[in-house]
C-alpha positions in Angstrom: -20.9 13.2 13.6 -20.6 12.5 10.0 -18.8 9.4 9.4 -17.8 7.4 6.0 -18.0 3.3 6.0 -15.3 2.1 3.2 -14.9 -1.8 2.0 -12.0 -1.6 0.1 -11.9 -5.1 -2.6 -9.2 -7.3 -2.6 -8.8 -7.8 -6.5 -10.4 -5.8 -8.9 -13.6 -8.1 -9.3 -17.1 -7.4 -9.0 -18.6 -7.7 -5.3 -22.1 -6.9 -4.0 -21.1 -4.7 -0.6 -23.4 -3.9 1.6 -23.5 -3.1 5.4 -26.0 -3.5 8.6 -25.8 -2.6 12.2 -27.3 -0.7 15.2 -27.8 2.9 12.9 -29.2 0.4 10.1 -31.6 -1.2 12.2 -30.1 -4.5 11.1 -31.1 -3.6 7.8 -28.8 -4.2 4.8 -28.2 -0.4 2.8 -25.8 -1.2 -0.1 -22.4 0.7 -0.7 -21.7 2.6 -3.8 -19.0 1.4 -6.1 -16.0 3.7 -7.0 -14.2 1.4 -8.8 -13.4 -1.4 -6.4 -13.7 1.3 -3.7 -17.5 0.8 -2.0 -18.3 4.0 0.5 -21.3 5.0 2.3 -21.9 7.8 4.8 -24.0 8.2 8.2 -24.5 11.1 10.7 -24.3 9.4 13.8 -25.0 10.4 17.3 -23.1 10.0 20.1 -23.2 6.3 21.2 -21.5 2.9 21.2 -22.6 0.6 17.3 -22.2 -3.0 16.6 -22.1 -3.5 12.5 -20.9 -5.9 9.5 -20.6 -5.9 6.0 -21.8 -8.2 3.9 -19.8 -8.8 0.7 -21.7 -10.9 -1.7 -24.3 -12.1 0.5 -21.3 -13.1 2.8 -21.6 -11.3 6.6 -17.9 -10.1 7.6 -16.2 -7.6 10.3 -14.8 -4.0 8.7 -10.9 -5.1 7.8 -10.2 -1.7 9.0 -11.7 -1.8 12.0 -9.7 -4.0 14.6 -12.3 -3.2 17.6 -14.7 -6.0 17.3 -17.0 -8.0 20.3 -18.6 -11.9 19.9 -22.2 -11.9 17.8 -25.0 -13.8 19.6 -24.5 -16.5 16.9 -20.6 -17.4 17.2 -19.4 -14.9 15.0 -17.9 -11.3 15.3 -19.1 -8.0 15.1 -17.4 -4.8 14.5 -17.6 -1.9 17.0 -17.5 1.8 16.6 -17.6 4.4 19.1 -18.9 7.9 18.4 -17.8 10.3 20.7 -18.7 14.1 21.1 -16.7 16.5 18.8 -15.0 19.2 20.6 -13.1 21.9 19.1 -10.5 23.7 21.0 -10.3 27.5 19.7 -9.2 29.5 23.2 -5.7 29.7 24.1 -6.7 29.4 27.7 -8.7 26.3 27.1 -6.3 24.5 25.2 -4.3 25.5 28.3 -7.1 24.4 30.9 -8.1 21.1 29.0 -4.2 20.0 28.6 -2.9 20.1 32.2 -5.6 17.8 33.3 -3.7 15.2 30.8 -0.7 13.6 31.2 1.8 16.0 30.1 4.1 13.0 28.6 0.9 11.9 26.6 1.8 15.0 24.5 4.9 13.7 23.4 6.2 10.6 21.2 9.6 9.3 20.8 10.7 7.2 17.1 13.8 5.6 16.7 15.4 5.6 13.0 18.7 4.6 13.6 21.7 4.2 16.4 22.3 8.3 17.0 19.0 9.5 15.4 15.7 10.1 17.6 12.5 12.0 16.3 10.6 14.2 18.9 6.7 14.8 18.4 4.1 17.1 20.5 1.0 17.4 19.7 -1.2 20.1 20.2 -4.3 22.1 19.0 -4.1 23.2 15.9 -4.0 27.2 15.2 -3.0 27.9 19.0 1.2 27.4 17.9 2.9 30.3 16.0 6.1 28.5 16.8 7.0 25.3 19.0 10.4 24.3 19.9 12.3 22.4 22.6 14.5 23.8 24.9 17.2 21.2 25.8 20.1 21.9 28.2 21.7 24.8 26.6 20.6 23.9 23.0 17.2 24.5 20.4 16.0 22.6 18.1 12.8 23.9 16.2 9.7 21.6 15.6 8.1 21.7 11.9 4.2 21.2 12.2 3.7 17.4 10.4 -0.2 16.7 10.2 -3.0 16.5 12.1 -5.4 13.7 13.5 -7.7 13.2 16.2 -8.6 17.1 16.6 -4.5 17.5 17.3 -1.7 18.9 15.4 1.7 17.2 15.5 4.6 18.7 15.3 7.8 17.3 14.8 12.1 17.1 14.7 15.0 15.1 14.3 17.8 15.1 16.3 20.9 13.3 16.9 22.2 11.9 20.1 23.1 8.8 21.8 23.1 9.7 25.1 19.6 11.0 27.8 18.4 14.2 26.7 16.1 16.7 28.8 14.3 19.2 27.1 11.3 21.2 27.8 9.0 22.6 25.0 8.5 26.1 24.4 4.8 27.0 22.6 4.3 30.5 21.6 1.4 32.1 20.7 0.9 35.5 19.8 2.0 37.2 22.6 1.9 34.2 25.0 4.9 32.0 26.0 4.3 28.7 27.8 6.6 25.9 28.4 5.6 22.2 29.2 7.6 20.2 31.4 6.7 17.0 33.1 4.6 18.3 35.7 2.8 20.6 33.1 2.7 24.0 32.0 4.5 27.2 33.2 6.0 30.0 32.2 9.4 30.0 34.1 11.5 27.5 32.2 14.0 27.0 35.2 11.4 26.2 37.4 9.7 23.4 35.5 11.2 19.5 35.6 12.1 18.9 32.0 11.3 15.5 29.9 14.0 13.0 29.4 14.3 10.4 26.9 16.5 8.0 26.8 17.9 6.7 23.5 18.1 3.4 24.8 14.5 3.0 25.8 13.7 3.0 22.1 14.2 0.2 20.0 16.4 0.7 16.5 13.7 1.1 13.5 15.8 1.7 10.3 14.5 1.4 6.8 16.6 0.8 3.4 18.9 3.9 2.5 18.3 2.9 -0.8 14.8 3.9 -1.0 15.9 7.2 -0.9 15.3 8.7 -4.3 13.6 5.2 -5.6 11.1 5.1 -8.3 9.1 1.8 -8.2 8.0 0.1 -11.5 5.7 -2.8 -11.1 5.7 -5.2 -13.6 3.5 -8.6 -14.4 5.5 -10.5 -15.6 2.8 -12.9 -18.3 1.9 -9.5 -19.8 5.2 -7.6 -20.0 7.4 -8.4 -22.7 7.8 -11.9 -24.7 11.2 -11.8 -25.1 11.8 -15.7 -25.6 8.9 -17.5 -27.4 10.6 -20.7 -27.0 9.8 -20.9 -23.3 5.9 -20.1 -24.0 3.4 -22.0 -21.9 3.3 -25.8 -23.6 0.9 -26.7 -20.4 3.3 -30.0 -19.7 3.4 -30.2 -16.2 1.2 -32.4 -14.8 -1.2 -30.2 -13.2 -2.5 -29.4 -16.5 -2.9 -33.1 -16.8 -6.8 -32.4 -16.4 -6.7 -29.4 -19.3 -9.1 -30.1 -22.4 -10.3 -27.8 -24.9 -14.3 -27.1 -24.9 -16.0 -28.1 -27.9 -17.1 -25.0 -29.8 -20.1 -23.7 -28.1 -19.8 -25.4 -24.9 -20.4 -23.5 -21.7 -17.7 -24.4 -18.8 -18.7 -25.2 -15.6 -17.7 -23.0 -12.2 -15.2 -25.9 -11.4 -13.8 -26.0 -14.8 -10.6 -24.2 -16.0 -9.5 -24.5 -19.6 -5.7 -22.8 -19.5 -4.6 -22.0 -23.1 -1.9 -19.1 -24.9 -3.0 -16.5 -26.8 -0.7 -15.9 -29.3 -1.5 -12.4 -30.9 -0.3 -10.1 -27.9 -3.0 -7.4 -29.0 -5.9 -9.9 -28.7 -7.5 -8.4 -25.4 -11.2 -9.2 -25.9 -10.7 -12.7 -23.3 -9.9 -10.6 -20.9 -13.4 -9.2 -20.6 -15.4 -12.5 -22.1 -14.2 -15.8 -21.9 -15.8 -17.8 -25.4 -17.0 -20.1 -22.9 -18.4 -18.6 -20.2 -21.8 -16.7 -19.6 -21.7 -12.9 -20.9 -19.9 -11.3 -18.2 -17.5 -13.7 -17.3 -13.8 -13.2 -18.8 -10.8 -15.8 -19.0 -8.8 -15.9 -16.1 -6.6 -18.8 -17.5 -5.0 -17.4 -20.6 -1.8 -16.9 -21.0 0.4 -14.5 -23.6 3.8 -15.8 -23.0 5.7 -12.6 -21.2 9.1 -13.9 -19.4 11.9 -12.1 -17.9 14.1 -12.5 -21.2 11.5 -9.8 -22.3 12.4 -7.8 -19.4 16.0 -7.9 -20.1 14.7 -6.7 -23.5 13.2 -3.6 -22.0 15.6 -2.7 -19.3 16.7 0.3 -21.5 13.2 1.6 -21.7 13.0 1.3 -17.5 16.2 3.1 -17.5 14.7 5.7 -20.1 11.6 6.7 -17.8 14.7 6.8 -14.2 12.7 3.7 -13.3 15.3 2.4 -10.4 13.1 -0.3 -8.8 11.4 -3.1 -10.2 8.7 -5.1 -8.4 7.7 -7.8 -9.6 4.6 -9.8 -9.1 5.6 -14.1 -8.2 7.7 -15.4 -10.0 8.0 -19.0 -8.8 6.0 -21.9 -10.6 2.6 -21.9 -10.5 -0.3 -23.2 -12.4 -1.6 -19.9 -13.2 -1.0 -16.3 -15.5 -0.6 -14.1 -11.5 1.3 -17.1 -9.6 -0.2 -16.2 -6.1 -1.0 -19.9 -6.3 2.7 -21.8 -5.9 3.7 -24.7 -6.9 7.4 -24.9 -5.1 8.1 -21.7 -3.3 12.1 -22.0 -4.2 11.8 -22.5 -8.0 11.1 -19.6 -11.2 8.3 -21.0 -13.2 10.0 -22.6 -16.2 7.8 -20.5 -18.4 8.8 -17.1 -17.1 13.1 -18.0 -16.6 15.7 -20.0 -15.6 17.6 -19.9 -12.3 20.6 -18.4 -14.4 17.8 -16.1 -16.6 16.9 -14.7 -13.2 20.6 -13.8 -11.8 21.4 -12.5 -15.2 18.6 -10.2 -14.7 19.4 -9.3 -11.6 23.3 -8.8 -12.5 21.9 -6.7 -15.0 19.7 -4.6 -13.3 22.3 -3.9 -10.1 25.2 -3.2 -12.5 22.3 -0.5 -13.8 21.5 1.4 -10.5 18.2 -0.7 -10.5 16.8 -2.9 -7.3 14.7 -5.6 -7.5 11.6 -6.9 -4.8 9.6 -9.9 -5.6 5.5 -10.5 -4.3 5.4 -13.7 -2.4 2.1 -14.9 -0.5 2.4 -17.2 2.3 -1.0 -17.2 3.4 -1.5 -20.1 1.2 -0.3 -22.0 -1.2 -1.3 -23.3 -4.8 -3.5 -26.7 -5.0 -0.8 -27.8 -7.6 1.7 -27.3 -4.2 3.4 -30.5 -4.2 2.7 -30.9 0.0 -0.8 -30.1 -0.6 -1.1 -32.9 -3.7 0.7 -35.3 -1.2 -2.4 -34.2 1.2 -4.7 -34.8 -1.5 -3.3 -38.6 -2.4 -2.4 -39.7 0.7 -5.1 -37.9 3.3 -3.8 -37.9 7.4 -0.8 -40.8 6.2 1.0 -37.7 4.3 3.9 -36.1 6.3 2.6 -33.1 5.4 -1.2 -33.4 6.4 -0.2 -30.8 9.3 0.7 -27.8 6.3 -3.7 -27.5 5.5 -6.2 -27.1 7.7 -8.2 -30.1 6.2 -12.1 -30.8 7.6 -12.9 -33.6 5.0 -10.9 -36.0 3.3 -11.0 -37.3 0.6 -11.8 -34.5 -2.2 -14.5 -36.3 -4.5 -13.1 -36.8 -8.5 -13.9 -35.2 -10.5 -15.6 -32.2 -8.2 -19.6 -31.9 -8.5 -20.6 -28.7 -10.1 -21.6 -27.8 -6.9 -18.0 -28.0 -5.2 -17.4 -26.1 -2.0 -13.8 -26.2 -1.4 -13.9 -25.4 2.3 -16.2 -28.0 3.1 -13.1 -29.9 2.1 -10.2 -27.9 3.6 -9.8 -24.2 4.4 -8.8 -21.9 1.3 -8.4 -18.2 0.5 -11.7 -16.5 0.3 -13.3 -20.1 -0.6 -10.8 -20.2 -3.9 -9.8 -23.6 -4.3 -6.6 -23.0 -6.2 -5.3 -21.5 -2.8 -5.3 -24.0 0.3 -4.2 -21.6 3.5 -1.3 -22.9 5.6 -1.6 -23.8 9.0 1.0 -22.0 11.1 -0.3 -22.7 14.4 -1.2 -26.7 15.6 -3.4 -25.1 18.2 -5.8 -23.2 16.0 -7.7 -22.9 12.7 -7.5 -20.3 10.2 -8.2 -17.3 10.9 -7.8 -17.5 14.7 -4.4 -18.5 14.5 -3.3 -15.0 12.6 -4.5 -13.1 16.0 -1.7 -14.3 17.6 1.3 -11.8 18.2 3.5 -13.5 20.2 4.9 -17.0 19.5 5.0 -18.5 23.1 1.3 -18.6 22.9 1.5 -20.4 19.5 2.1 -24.4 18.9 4.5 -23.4 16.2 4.1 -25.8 12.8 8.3 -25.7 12.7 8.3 -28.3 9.4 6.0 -25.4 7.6 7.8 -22.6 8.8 10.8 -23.3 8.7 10.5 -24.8 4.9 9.2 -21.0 4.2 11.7 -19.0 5.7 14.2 -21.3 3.7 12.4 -20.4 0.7 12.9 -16.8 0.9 16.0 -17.0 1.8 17.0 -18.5 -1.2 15.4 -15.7 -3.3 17.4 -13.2 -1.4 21.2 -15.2 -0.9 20.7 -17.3 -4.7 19.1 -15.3 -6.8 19.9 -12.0 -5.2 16.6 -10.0 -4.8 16.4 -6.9 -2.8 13.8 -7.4 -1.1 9.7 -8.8 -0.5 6.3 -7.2 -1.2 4.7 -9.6 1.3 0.9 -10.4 0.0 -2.0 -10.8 2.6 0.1 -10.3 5.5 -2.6 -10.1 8.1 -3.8 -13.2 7.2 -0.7 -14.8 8.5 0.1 -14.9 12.6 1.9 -11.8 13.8 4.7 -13.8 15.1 5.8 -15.2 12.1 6.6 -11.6 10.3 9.0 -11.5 13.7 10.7 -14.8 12.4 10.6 -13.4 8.7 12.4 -9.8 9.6 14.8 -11.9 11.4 15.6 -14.0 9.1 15.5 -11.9 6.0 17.5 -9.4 7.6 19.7 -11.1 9.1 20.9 -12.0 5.2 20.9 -8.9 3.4 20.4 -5.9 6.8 18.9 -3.4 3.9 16.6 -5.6 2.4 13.0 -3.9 1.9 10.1 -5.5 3.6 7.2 -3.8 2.1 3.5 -5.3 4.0 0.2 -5.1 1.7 -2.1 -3.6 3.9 -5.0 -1.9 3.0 -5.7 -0.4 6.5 -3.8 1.8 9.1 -0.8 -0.1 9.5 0.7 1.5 12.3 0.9 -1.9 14.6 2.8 -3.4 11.5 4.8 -0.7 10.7 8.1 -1.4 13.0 11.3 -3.4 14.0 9.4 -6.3 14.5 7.2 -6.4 11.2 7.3 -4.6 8.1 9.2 -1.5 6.9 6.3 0.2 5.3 3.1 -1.0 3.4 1.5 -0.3 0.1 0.1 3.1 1.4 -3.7 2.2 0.2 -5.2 4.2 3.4 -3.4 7.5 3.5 -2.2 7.7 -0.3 -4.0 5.9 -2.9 -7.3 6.1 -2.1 -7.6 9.9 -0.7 -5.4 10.5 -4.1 -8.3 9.0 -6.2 -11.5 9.5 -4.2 -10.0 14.0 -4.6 -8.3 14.1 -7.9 -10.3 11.2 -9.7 -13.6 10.3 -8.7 -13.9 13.9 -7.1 -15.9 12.5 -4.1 -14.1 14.5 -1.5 -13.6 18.5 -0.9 -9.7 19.5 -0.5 -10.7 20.1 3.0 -11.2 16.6 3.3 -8.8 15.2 1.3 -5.7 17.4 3.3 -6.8 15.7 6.5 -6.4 12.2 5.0 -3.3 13.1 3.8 -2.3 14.1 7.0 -3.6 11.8 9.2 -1.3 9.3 6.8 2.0 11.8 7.8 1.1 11.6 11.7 0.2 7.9 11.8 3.8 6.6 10.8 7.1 7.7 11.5 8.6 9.4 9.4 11.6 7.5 7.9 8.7 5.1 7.4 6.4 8.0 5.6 9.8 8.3 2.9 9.5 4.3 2.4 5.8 4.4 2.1 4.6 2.6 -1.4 2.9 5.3 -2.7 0.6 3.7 -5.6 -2.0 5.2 -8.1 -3.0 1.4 -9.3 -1.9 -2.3 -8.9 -2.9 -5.7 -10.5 -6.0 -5.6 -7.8 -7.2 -2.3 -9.4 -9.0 -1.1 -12.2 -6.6 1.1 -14.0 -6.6 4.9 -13.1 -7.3 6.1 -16.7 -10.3 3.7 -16.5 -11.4 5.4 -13.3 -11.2 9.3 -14.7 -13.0 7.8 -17.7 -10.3 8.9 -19.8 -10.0 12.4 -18.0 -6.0 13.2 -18.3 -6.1 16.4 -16.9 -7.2 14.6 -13.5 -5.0 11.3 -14.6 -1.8 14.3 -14.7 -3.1 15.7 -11.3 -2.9 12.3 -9.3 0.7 11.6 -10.5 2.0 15.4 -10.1 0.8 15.0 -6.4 2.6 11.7 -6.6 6.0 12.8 -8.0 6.0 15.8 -5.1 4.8 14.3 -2.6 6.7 12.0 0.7 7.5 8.7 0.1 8.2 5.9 -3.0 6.3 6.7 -6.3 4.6 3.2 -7.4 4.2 3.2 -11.3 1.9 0.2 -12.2 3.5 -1.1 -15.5 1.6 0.8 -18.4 0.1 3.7 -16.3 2.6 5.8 -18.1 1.3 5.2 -21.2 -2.2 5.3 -20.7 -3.2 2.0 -20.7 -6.6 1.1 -20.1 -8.5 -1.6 -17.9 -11.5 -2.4 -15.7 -11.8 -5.0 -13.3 -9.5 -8.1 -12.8 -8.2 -9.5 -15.6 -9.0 -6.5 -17.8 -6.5 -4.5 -15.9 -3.6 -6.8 -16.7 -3.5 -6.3 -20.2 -0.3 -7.2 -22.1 1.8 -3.9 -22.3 1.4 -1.8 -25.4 4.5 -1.4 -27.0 3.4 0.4 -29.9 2.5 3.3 -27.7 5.0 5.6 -29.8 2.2 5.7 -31.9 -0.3 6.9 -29.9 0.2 11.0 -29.5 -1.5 10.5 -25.9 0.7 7.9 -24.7 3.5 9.8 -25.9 2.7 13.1 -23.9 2.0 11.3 -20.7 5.1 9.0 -20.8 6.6 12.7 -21.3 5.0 13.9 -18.4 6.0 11.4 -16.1 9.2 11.5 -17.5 9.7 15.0 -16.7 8.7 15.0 -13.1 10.6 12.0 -12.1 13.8 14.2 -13.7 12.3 17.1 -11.7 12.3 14.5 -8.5 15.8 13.4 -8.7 17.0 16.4 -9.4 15.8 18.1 -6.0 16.5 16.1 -3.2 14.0 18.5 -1.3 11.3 16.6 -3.0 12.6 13.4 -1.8 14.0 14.5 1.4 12.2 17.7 2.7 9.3 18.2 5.0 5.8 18.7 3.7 2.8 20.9 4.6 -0.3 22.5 3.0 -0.7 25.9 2.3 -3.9 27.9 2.6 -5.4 28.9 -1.0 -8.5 29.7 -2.9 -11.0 26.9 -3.8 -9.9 24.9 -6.7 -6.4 25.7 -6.2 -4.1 23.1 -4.2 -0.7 24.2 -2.5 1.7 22.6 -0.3 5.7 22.9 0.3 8.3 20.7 0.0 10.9 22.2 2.2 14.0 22.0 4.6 15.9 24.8 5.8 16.0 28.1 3.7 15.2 26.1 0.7 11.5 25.7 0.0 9.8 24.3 -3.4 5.7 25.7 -3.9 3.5 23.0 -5.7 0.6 23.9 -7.6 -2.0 22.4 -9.0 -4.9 24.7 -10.1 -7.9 21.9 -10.6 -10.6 24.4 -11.2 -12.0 25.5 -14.4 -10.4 29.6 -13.5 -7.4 31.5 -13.2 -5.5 31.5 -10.0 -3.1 33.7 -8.6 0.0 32.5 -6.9 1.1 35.4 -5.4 5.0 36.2 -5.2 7.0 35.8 -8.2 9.6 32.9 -7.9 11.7 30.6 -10.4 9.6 28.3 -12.3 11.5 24.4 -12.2 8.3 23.0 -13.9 5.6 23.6 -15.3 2.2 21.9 -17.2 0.0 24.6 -18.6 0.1 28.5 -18.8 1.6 30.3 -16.2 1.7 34.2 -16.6 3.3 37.2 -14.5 0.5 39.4 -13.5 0.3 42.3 -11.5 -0.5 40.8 -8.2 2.5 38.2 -8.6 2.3 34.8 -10.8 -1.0 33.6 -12.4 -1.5 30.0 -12.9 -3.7 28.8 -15.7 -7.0 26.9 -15.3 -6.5 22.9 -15.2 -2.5 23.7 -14.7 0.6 22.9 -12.6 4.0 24.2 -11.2 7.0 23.8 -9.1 8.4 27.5 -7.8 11.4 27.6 -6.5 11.0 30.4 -3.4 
């Protein structure tokens, strides 16, 4: 079986990937880099494989892989299983092979809100000209959703509140079957129907207001100055330690110079650092972007229908991305005030506009003030308990050749980011394992100050909602405690998970509403449209498997996202290609779920790998003809988007076509909306005529129905 291995970086640095295991020989092969995204393939054999990456020199399980076993040396391995590939082709096969199942494993039951339930059955794919179930004196049709594990899924929504029975009717050319609980038959009134029970399913219901939304990220440091009076100053006294090198001097691994550039334009730090080896950029600078410059700007959001703004942390923090806090329940000084912040967020309700903020409680910053008491006062601080510490004290100033967590436990070894220790009865990481809290000695002091904190951002300053960072490195049973509490405030606040993975155990009433949709959206997106790595063939079935592995309401809340502040920009990826750049966000626009627009995307803007991707916004891009005709583009399609709700709201499948040429439907009842994207370097014909809603490149009327232009796209309405 052919099979692809994928590390997928946390930030957009550079890493060294590599994997071993049983079909290695133990041998280390290296992963190819497409940009930040490291992918080998193997044909493997039938059989049971132990394996590990090894990310710069470091040995590590697959993050995406949650089957693992016990090394011989204390650690863990990660374990695939390769099974034999069966494809199911005969009606009277797929017959055979499904009554020796359990007929109820065929179905699945979701729960959106009080009256709503969606039905699913799966079944082979190609043996269904039409399913549909057959309740007590009722029909409701099923829509075919995706497919995954060899399996097509088809599903409805319906509403009741009360036990329904049903029995589903496959047909098949000329064949009629119906499955009931005992199996198949084909004498409906003979058969024990299914019941489900509304009340066996617990209430899973995602923001309304995500219906329609259009997400605009924005980092805050490289935004907009909009008040240079509140510029870093670098008073606070954990810059107390902050010198300027002497001209020529070459700073150390432990040493951080922070500094402002003043010219907005000056970029070149963020790929070289003046004093650090070639290679090595500036992490620390700063360029003085605050929310006054977002209030600035608002009109330009507006402008391009932007109506939700994520924003990276805002709370104080010694550094330019603020995923290292200082107080969890205070703005950095240098980005607003507390009354900066509601007028912001006064002003962007009163504009149709919602607001969610990034925290990360994994950890905390070093400049935290619990963790300096830890660092002063050792086990006699009250808050010794918040770190998982191994040695105390930290030696001052730290050797050159520091190792932070031979000292205390820290995020991927970074010293500016001590974790937190939720659990008194384990380290990090063996504490995150944990889902539920009885089997926990819960830290209360820690948790509870958290959850206090973000409940200030949501009842003071009036966000909408969290983009939670690194939430699998943080117990499962404190997300439970989060939901509750957050929700418990504000009951449509948006709790949006950053997982990189399959995040179907997350994805529910007791965790997260959705997740940046890395696995099923970004990176099938990228690896088809932009690094052109995978055949459409291969790219549909990602995109599929994404559809079936959620529920549906959650598919419409998905984060869909073409690049973040952990990514190298997407026009640095197509090397400046903007015929695939205008592919990628087409498909993005049409497509289910929450568009994610990466502040500057729209315009072009360039950048490799972290910090060159957070370059300060260009806002002289009316200058530039490019910018202007992308901006355009994006503009236009988010129009197009809110102007059909069928694009927002309507089911979505793929449609047969000639190489080169991608089709799929955005539909719901009689109304159906064709999306083309002809990627090939021909001609393609459509086929039947229909009313053009958009259109980017030539389409013509020819004789055999509409012909759509090499390196083009289209909506038709049917």
């Amino acid at each position: 079986m052919h099979l692809r291995f994928s590390y997928q970086a946390l930030t957009a640095g550079k890493y060294e990937v590599g994997i071993a295991g049983d079909f290695t020989d133990w041998k280390i092969l290296s992963l190819q880099d497409f940009g930040g995204l490291y992918l080998i393939d193997f044909n493997l054999k039938p059989g049971r494989y132990r394996y590990k990456f090894i990310i710069d020199g470091v040995w590590r399980t697959d993050p995406d892989n949650p089957e693992t076993e016990a090394d011989p040396f204390g650690g863990m391995n990660s374990i695939i299983e390769v099974g034999e590939e069966k494809v199911v082709t005969s009606w009277d096969q797929a017959i055979l092979d499904a009554s020796a199942q359990d007929a109820r494993s065929f179905i699945t039951c979701y729960r959106p809100s009080a009256d709503l339930m969606e039905l699913r059955f799966a079944w082979y794919p190609s043996l269904a000209d039409d399913v549909t179930l057959i309740f007590d004196g009722d029909e409701a049709r099923l829509y075919p959703l995706g497919r995954k594990n060899g399996l097509m899924i088809w599903h409805t929504c319906r509403k009741f509140i009360r036990p329904k029975r049903f029995h589903v009717r496959i047909c098949y050319n000329d064949e009629v079957v119906y499955l009931g609980l005992q199996g198949f038959g084909v004498n409906v009134s003979k058969s024990i129907p299914f019941t489900v029970n509304p009340a066996d399913y617990p209430v899973f219901q995602t923001p309304e207001w995500l219906q329609g939304g259009l997400i605009y990220q924005i980092f805050t440091d490289r935004f907009c100055n909009g008040k240079p009076s509140n510029d870093q100053d670098f008073r606070e006294p954990y810059y107390a330690a902050n010198v300027k090198p002497e001209p020529g001097e070459i700073l150390g691994t432990n040493r951080e110079y922070f500094r402002l550039i003043t010219d907005w334009k000056d970029i070149l730090p963020l790929r070289q650092s003046p004093w650090q080896e070639p290679g090595i950029p500036d992490w620390h600078c700063f360029y003085g972007g605050d929310i006054a410059g977002v209030i600035q700007k608002l009109d330009y959001l507006k402008d391009m229908g932007i109506n939700i703004i994520y924003f990276n942390p805002l709370w104080e923090a010694k550094s330019n991305h603020k995923y290292d806090a200082a107080d969890f329940a205070k703005p950095d000084p240098h980005f607003a005030t507390e009354a900066e912040l509601k007028e912001l967020l006064a002003l962007a309700h009163a504009n149709g506009i919602r607001v969610i903020l990034d925290v990360a409680f994994n950890h905390s910053g070093e400049s935290f003030w619990a963790f300096q008491d830890t660092v002063e006062k050792g086990d006699k601080s009250a808050w010794w308990t918040w770190y998982d510490w191994f040695k105390w004290p930290l030696p001052n100033p730290p050797p050159e050749d520091f190792k932070p967590r031979d000292y205390y436990q820290c995020w991927w070894g970074i010293k500016d980011m001590p974790d937190l220790n939720f659990d008194l009865s384990r380290r990090h990481p063996y504490e995150n394992y944990i889902r539920d809290i009885n089997n926990a000695d819960v830290n209360w002091d820690l948790v509870n100050h958290i959850l206090d904190s973000a409940s200030w951002w949501i009842s003071e300053i009036g966000m909408d909602g969290f983009r939670l960072d690194v939430p699998d490195e943080v117990p499962w049973w404190f997300w439970q405690l989060f939901r509750e509490r957050i929700k418990g405030l504000k009951p449509d606040a948006w709790l949006v998970g950053e997982i990189w993975y399959n995040a179907g155990a997350w994805i529910s009433e007791r965790y997260f509403d959705s997740v940046m949709n890395y696995a099923y959206f970004k990176n099938p997106v990228l690896e088809f449209f932009i690094h052109q790595i995978i055949d459409d063939n291969s790219f549909k079935l990602r995109i599929e498997e994404g559809l079936v592995s959620y529920p549906t309401h959650a598919n419409a809340a998905m984060m869909n996202l073409l690049g973040s502040h952990d990514t190298q920009r997407i026009r640095h990826l197509a090397h400046d290609d903007f015929s695939r750049i205008r592919y990628a966000v087409f498909f993005q626009m049409t497509f289910v779920g929450v568009p994610h627009i990466y502040y500057g995307d729209e315009i072009g803007m360039d950048g490799g790998k972290d910090p060159d991707n957070r370059r300060p916004f260009d806002w002289d891009w009316q200058k530039n003809t490019q910018a202007v005709k992308l901006r355009d583009f994006y503009k236009r399609l988010i129009l197009m988007r809110k102007n059909n709700p069928v694009l927002i709201d309507g089911e979505f499948r793929f449609v047969e076509s000639r190489p080169g040429l991608l089709l799929y439907d955005r539909y719901y009842d009689d109304l159906c909306l064709r999306c083309a994207i002809n990627y090939s370097q021909e001609d393609r014909v459509l086929g039947k005529t229909g009313e053009i809603l958009f259109t980017e490149g030539d389409v013509m009327h020819g004789a055999e129905g509409m012909i759509l232009a090499s390196q083009a796209m289209c909506i038709i309405k049917k």
